[in-house]
DSSP file (Angstrom, degrees, kcal/mol; ACC not computed):
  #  RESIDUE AA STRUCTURE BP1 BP2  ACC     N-H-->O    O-->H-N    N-H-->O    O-->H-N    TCO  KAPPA ALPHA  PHI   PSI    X-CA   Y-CA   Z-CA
    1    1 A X              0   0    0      0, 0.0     4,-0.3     0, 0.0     0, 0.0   0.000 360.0 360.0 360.0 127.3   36.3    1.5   54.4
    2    2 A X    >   +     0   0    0      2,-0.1     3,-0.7     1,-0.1     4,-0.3   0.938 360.0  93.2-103.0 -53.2   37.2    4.6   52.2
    3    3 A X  T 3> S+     0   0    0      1,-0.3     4,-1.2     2,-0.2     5,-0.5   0.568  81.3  56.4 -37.9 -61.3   34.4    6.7   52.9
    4    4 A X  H >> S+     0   0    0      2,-0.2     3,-3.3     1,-0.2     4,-2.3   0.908 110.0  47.6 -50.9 -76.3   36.3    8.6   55.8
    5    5 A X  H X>>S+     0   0    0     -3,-0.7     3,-1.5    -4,-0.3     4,-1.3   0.806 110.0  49.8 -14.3 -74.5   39.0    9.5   53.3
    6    6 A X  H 345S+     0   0    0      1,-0.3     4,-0.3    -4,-0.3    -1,-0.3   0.612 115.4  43.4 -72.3  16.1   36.8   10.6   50.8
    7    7 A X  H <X5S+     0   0    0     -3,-3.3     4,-1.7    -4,-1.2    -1,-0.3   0.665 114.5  53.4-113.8 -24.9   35.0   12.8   53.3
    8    8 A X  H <<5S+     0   0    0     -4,-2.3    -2,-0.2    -3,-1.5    -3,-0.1   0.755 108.1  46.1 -76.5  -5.7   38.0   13.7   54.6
    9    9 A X  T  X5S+     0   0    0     -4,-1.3     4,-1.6    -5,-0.3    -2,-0.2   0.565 109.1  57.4 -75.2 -45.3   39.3   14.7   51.5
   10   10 A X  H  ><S+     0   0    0     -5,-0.5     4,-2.1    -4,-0.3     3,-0.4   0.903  93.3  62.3 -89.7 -21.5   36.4   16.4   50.7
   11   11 A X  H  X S+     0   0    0     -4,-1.7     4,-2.7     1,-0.2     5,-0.3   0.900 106.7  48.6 -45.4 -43.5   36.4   18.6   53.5
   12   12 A X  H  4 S+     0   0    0      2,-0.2     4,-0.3     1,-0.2    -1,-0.2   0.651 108.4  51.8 -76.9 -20.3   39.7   20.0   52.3
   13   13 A X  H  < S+     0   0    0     -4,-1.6     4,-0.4    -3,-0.4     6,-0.2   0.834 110.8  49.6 -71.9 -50.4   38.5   20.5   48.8
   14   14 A X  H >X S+     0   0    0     -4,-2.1     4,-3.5     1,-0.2     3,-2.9   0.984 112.6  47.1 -67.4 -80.6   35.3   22.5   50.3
   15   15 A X  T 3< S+     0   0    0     -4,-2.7    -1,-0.2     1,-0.3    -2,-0.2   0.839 120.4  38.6 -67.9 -23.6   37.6   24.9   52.7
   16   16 A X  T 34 S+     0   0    0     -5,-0.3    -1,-0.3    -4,-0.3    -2,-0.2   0.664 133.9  21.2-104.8  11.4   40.1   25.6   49.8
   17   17 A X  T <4 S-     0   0    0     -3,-2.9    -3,-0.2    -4,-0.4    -2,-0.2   0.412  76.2-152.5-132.7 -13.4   37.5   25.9   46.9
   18   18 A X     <  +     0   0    0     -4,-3.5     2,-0.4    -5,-0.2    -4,-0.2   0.815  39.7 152.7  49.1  27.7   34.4   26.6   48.6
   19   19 A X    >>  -     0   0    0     -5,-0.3     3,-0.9    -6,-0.2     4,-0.6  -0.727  49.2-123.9 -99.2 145.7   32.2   24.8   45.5
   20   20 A X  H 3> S+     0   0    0     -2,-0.4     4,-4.3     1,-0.2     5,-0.3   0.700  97.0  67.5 -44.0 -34.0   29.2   23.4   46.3
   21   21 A X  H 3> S+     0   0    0      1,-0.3     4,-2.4     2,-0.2    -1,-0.2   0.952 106.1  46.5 -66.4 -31.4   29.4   19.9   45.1
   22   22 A X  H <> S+     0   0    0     -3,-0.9     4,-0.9     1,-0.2    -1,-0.3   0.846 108.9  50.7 -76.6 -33.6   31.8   19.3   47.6
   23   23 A X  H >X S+     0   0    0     -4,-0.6     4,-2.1     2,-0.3     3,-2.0   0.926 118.1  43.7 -96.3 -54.1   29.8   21.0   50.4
   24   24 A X  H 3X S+     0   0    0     -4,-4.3     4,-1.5     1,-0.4    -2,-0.2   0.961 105.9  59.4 -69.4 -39.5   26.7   18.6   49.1
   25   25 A X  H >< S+     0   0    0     -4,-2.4     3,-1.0    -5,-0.3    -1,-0.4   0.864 114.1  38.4 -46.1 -43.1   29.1   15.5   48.9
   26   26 A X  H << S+     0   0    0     -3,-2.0    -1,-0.2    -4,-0.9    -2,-0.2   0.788 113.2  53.5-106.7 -28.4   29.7   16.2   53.0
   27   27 A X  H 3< S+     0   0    0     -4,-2.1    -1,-0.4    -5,-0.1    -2,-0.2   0.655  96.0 117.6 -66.6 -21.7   26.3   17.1   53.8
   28   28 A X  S X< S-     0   0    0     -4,-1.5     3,-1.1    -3,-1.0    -3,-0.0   0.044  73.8 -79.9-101.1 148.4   25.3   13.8   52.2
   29   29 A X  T 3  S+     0   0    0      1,-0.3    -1,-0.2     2,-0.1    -2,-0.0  -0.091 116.7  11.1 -15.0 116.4   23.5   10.5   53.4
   30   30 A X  T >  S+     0   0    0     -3,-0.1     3,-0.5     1,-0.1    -1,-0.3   0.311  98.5 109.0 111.2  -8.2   25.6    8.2   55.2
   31   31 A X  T <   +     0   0    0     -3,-1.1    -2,-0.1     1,-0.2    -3,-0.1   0.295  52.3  89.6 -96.8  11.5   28.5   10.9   55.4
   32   32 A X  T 3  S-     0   0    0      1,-0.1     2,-0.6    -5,-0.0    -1,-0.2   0.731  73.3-142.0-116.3  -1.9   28.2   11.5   59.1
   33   33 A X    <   -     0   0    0     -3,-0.5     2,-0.2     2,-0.0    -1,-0.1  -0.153  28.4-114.2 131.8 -59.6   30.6    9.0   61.1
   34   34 A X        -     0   0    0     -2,-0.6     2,-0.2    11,-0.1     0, 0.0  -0.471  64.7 -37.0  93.4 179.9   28.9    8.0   64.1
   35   35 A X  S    S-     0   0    0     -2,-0.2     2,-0.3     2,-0.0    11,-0.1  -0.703  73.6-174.9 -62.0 129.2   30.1    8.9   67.6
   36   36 A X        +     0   0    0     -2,-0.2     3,-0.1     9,-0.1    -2,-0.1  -0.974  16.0 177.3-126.9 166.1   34.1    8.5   66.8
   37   37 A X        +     0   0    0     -2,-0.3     2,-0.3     1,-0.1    -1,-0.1   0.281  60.4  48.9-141.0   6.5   36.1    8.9   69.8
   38   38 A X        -     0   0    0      2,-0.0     8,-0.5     5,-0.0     2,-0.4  -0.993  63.8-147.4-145.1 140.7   39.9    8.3   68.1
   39   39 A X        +     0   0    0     -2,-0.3     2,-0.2     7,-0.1     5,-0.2  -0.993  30.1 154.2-121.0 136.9   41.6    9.6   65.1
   40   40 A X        -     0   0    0      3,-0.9     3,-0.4    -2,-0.4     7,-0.1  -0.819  62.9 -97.0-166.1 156.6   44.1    7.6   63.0
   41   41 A X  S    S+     0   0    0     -2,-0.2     3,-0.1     1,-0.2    -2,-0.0   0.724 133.5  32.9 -61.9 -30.5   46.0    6.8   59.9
   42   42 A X  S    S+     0   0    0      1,-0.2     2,-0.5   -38,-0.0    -1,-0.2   0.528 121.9  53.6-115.0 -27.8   43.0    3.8   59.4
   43   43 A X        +     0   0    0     -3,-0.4    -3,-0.9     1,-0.2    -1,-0.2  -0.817  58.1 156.6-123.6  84.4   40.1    6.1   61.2
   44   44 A X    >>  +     0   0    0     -2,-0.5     4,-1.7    -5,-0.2     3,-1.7   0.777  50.0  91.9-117.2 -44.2   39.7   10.0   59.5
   45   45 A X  H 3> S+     0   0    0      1,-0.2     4,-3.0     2,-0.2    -1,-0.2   0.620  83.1  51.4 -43.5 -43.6   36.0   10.9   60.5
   46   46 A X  H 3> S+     0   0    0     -8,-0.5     4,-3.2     2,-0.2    -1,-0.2   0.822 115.5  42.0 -17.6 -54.0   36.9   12.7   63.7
   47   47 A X  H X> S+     0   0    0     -3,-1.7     4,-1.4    -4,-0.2     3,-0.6   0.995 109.4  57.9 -67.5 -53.8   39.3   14.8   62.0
   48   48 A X  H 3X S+     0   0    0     -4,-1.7     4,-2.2     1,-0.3     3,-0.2   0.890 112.7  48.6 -68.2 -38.6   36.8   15.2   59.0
   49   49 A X  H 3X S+     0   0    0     -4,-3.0     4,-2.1    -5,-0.3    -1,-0.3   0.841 109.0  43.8-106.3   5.0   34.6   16.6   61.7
   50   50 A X  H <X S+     0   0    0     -4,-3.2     4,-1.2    -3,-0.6    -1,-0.2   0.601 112.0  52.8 -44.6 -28.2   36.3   18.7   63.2
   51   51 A X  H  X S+     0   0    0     -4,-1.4     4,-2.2    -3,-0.2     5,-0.3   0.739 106.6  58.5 -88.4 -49.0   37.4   19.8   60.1
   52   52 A X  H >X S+     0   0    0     -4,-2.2     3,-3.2    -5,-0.2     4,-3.1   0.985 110.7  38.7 -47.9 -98.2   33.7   20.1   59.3
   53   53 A X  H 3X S+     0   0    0     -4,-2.1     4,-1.0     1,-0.3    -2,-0.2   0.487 109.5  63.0 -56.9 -15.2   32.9   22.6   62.3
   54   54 A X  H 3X S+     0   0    0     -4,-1.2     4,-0.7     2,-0.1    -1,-0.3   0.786 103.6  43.4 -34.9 -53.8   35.8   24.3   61.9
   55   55 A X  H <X S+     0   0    0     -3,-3.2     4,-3.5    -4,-2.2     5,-0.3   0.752 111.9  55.6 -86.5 -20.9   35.0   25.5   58.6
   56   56 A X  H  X S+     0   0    0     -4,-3.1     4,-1.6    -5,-0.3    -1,-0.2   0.969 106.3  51.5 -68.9 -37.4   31.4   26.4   59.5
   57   57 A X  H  < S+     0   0    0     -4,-1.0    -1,-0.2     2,-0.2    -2,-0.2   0.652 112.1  44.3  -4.0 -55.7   32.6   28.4   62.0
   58   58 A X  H >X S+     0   0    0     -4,-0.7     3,-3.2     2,-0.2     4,-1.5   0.921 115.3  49.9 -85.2 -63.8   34.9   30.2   59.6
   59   59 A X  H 3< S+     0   0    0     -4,-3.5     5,-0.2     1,-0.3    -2,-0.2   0.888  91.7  66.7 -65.0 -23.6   32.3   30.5   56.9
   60   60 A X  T 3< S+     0   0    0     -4,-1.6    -1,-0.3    -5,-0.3    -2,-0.2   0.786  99.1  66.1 -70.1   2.2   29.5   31.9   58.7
   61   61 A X  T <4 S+     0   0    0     -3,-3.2     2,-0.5    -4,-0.1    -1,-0.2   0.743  92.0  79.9 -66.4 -36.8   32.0   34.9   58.9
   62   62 A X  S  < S-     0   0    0     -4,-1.5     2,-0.8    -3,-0.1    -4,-0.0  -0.549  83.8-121.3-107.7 163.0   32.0   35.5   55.9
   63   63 A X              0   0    0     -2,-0.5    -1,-0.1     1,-0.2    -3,-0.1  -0.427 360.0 360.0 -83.0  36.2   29.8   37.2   53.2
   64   64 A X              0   0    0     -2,-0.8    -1,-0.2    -5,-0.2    -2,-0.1  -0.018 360.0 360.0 -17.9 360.0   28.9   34.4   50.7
């Protein structure tokens, strides 16, 4: 399963480039994980949402 990569990947794209496709790419169908309860070399959605609410956190600070 890649789809945690690439959402974790795109998370990272989003907080250091802030463009929108990436933003829509994370928001997107299918993109949200499930309950995950472990993070791993095999298992990235946890991190990706953390990663997630971290940067919302961060952005709503700012003046967009």
């Amino acid at each position: 399963m890649v789809q945690d990569e690439l959402i974790w990947a795109a998370v990272w794209l989003f907080v250091a480039t802030g463009r929108e496709d990436y933003k829509a790419f994370i928001a997107g169908d299918g993109n949200g994980g499930g309950v995950q309860s472990t993070l791993s070399w095999d298992k990235k959605f946890l991190g990706a949402q953390a990663l997630v609410a971290k940067a919302s956190e961060h952005l709503a600070t700012l003046d967009l």
